[in-house]
C-alpha positions, 0 to 999 in steps of 0.5 A: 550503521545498523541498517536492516537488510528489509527495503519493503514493507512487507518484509517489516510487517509482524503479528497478526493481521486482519484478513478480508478474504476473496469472495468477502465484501465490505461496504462502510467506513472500515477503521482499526490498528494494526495490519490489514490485507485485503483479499476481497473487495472494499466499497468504502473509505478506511483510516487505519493506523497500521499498513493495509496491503491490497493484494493482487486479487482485491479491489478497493473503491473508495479513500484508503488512508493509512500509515503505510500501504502496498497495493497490488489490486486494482483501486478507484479512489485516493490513497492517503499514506502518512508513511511509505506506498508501495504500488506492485507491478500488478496494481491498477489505480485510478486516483492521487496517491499521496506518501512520504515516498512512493515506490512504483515497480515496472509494469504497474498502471497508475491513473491520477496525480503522485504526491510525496509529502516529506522529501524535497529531492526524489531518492534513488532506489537501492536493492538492500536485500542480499541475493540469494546464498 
């Protein structure tokens, strides 16, 4: 079995991403392929074909739908992942997040409803990244 040593989402993403920095602010649909990171603050609903990352300082009002998804802002809204969802131990969310699997790390706060779409039974969670050499 050659299986990755790379368990999260960031660690699998590659080529250039779009980047909506702090102090920027989209109001709208925003719609796309590829890699997003959203730094700044979003007022909108999205669907991207691609993983959008909510970085610690970005906020996000609105639908996020996406392939993949990690979140470590603060989001009012729903979270719609045909794929994984990572929610960061800094994440607020307040809404129903919905995935093939979601992972929550300790300290994260989410208000709503979780729904996984693909797995009939929770897995357990493995650490398969090697420690430190």
């Amino acid at each position: 079995m050659n299986e990755p040593k790379l368990r999260r989402l960031r660690d699998r993403t590659s080529g250039a991403v779009t980047l909506i920095n702090a102090g920027c602010k989209i109001t709208g649909l925003i719609s796309g392929v590829g890699d997003f990171l959203i730094s700044g603050e979003v007022d909108g609903d999205c669907d991207i074909s691609g993983t959008v990352t909510l970085a610690s300082e970005g906020s996000w009002r609105g639908t996020l739908k996406a392939d993949a998804v990690i979140i470590s802002g603060q989001l009012e809204g729903d979270i719609i992942a045909a794929g994984k969802v990572e929610i960061s131990a800094s994440a607020k969310i307040v809404g129903t997040v919905s995935g093939e699997a979601i992972a929550v790390a300790e300290g994260a706060v989410v208000e709503g409803a979780m729904k996984t779409s693909s797995q009939a039974q929770p897995l357990e969670f493995v650490e398969k990244r090697a420690p430190d050499e």
